[in-house]
C-alpha positions as CSV (number, residue, x, y, z in Angstrom):
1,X,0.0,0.0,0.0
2,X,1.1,3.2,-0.7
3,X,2.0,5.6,2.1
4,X,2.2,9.5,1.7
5,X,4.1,12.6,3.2
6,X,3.6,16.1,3.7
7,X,6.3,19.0,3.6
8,X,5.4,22.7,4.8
9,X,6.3,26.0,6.3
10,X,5.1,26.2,9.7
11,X,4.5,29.5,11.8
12,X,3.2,28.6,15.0
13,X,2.0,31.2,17.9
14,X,1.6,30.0,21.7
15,X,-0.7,31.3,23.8
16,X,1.6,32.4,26.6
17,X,4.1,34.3,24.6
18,X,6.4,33.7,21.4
19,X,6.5,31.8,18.4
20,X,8.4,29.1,16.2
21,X,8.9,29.0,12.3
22,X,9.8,26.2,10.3
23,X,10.7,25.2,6.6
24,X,10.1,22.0,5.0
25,X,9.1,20.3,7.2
26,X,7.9,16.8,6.9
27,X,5.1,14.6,8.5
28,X,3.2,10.9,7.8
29,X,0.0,11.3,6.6
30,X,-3.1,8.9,6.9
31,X,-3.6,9.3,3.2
32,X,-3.3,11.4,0.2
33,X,-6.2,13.3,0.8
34,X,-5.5,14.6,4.2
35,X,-6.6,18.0,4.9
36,X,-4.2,21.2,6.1
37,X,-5.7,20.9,9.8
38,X,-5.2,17.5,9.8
39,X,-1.7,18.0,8.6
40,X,-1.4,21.1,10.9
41,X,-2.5,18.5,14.0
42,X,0.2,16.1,13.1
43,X,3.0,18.8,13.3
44,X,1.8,20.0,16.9
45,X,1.7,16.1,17.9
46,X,4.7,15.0,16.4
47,X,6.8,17.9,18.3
48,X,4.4,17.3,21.6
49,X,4.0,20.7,21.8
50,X,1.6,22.5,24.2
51,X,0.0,26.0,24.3
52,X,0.0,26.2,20.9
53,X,-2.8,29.3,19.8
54,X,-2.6,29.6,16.0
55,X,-1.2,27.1,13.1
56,X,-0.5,28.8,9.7
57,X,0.6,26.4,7.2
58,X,1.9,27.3,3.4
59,X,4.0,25.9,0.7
60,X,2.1,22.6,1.7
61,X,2.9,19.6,-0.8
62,X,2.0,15.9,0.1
63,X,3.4,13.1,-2.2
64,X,4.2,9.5,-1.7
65,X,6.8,8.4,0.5
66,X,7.4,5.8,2.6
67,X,6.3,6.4,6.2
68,X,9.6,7.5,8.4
69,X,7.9,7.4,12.1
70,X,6.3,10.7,13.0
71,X,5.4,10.6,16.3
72,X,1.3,10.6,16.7
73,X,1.0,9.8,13.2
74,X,-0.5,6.5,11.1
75,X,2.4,4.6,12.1
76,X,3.0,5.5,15.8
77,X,1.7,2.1,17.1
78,X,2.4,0.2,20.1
79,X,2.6,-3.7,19.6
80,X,-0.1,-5.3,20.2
81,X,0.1,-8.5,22.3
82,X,-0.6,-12.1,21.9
83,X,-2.9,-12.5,19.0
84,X,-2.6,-9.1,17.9
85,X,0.1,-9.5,16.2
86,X,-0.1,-9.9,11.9
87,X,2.1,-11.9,9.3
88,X,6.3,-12.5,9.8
89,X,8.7,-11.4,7.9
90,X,12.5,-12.6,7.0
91,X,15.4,-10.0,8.0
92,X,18.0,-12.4,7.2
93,X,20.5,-12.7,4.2
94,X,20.9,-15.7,2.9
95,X,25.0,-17.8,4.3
96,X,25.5,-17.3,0.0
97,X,24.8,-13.6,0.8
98,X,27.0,-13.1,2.9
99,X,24.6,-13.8,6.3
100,X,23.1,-12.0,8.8
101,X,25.0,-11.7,12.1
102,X,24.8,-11.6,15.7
103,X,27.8,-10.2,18.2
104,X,27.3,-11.0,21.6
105,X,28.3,-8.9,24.6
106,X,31.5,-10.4,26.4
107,X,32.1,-12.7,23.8
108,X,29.6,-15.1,24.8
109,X,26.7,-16.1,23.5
110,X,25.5,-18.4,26.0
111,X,25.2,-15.2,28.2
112,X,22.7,-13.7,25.6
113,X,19.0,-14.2,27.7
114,X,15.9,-14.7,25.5
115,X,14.8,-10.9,26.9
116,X,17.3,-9.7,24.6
117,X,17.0,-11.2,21.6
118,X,13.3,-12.2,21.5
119,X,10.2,-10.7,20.4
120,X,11.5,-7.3,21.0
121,X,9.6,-4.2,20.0
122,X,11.4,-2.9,17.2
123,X,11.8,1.1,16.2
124,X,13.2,1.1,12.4
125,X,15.3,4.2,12.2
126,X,15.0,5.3,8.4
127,X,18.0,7.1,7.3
128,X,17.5,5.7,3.6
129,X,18.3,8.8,0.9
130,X,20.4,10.7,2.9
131,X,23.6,11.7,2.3
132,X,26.5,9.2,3.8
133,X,27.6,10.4,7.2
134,X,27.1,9.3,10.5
135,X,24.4,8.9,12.1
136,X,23.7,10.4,15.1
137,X,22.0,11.7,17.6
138,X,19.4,13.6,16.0
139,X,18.1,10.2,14.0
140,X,17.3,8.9,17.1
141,X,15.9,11.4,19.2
142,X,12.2,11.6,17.8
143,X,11.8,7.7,18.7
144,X,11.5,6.4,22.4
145,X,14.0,3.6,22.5
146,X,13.7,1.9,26.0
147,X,13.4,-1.2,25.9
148,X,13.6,-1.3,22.0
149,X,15.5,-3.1,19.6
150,X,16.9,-0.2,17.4
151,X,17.4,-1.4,13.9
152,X,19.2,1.5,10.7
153,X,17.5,1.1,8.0
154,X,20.3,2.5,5.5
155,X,19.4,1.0,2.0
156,X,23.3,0.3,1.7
157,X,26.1,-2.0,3.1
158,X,28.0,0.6,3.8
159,X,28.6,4.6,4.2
160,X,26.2,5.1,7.1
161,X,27.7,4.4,10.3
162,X,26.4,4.9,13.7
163,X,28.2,7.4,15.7
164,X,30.0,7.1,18.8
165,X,27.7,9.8,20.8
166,X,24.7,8.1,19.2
167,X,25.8,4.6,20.7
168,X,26.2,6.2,24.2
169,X,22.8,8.1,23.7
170,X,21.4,4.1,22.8
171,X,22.8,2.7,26.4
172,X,21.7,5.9,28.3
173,X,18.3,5.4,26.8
174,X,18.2,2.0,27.3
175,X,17.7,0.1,23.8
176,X,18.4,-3.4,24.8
177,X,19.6,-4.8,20.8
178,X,20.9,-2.7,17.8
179,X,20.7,-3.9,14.3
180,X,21.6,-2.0,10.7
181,X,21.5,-3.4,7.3
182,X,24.9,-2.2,6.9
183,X,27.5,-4.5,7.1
184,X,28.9,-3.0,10.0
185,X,27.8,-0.2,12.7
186,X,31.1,1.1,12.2
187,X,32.6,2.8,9.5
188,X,34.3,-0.2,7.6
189,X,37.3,1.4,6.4
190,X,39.0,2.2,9.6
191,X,39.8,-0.6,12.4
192,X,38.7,1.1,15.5
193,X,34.9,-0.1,16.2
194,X,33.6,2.8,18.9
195,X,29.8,2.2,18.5
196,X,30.1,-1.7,18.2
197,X,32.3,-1.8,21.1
198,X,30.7,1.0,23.6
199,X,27.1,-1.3,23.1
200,X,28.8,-4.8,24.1
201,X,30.4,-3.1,26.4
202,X,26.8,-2.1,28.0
203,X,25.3,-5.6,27.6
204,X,23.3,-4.6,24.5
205,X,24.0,-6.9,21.5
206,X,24.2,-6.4,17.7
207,X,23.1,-7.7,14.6
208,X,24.9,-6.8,11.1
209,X,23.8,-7.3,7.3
210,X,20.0,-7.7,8.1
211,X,18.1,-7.3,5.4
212,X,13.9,-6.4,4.4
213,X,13.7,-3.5,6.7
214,X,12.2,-1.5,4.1
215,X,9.3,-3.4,4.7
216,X,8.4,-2.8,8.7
217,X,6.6,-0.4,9.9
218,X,8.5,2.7,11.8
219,X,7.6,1.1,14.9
220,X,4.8,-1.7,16.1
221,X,6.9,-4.8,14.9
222,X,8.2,-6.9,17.1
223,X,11.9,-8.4,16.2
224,X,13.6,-11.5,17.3
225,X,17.5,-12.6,16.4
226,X,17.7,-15.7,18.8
227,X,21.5,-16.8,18.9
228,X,22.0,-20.7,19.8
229,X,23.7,-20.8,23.3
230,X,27.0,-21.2,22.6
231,X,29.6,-21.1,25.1
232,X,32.3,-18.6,24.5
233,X,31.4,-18.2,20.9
234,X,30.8,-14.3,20.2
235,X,29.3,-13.9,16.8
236,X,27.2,-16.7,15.2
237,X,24.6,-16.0,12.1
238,X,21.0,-16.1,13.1
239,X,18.0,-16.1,11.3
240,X,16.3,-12.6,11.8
241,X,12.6,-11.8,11.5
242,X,9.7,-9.7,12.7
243,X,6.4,-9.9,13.6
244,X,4.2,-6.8,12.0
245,X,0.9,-5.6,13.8
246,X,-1.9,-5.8,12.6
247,X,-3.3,-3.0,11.1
């Protein structure tokens, strides 16, 4: 199905004082047809802001694109439990691929328990299109991570590392497993590993080289990257998937 997007200039005036002005800015949209308050509603959620007296929107353009998260929006869901929960889906390259990876924390896989691997609730971090640079803090900001696994949905095996200051801001906000479809969180062509290594070093492990992000929701899924429990083994392939709600 097709999802939709809407970019505008914003001017916004609260109803104790000041203002705030913005320029292309970009929300989900429930469909094509959505209206200018309806788009105007979705900016207020998706920056939870309060005491908000007027809305003016212009420039306002709505085109397809996939859905990237906005929070309040048509793909803001909480997963569902037990039988609310829709079709799976394979995150997994193929061993011919070049296969899908978990790294444990310490080295050990037999150390990896089932709470951290297991029907986690995923929040896909889109940074698909944009230019190759790290990603950092500002990607991840918008979603609420606790508890989460965090997967990068890059659309390439490489270019679009996670930053060292992001990985800290992952353990401080307690994400509990980190995935990218990259082949590494790291950037590949340098041997220090800062944002692989400061997330094992917190207990949080990490999958590599998934693959079909592009086709969960922003957040909703649940994901699950069960390593067999092997004794001082630290990186084994696994067979990723995820669980999608049901709409």
């Amino acid at each position: 199905m097709t999802e939709y997007r809407a970019s505008f200039d914003a001017a916004i005036a609260f109803s104790n004082g000041g203002d705030l002005t913005v320029h292309g800015f970009r929300v989900d949209l429930p469909g094509p047809d959505a209206s200018e308050a309806e788009i105007a509603a979705l900016f207020v959620a998706s920056l939870g802001l309060l005491m908000t007296d007027t809305v003016r929107l212009t420039d306002v353009r709505i085109f397809p694109e996939p859905h990237k998260g906005t929070r309040g929006g048509p793909s803001d869901r909480q997963p569902a439990s037990g039988d609310g929960q829709g079709r799976l889906v394979e995150l997994n390259h193929l061993p011919q691929e070049g296969g899908t990876y978990l790294e444990a924390p310490g080295g050990d896989l037999g150390g990896v328990e089932l709470d951290k691997a297991v029907d986690l609730p995923a929040v896909v971090v889109r940074v698909t299109g944009a230019r190759r640079s790290p990603i950092g803090v500002g990607s991840l900001a918008p979603f609420d991570v606790r508890g989460h696994a965090v997967l990068l949905h890059t659309g390439v095996r490489e270019g679009h590392c996670l930053a060292a200051d992001a990985a800290a801001w992952l353990v401080e906000h307690g994400a509990v497993l980190v995935g990218t479809d990259a082949d590494g969180l790291d950037d590949c062509a340098r041997e220090a590993r800062p944002a692989r290594e400061s997330l094992l070093a917190a207990g949080i492990p990490v999958v590599e080289r998934l693959t079909g992000l592009e086709r969960l929701p922003p957040t909703g899924a649940l994901f699950t990257a069960a390593p067999p429990r092997l004794l001082g083994v630290g990186r084994v392939p696994v067979r990723a998937y995820a669980r999608l709600p049901i709409s």
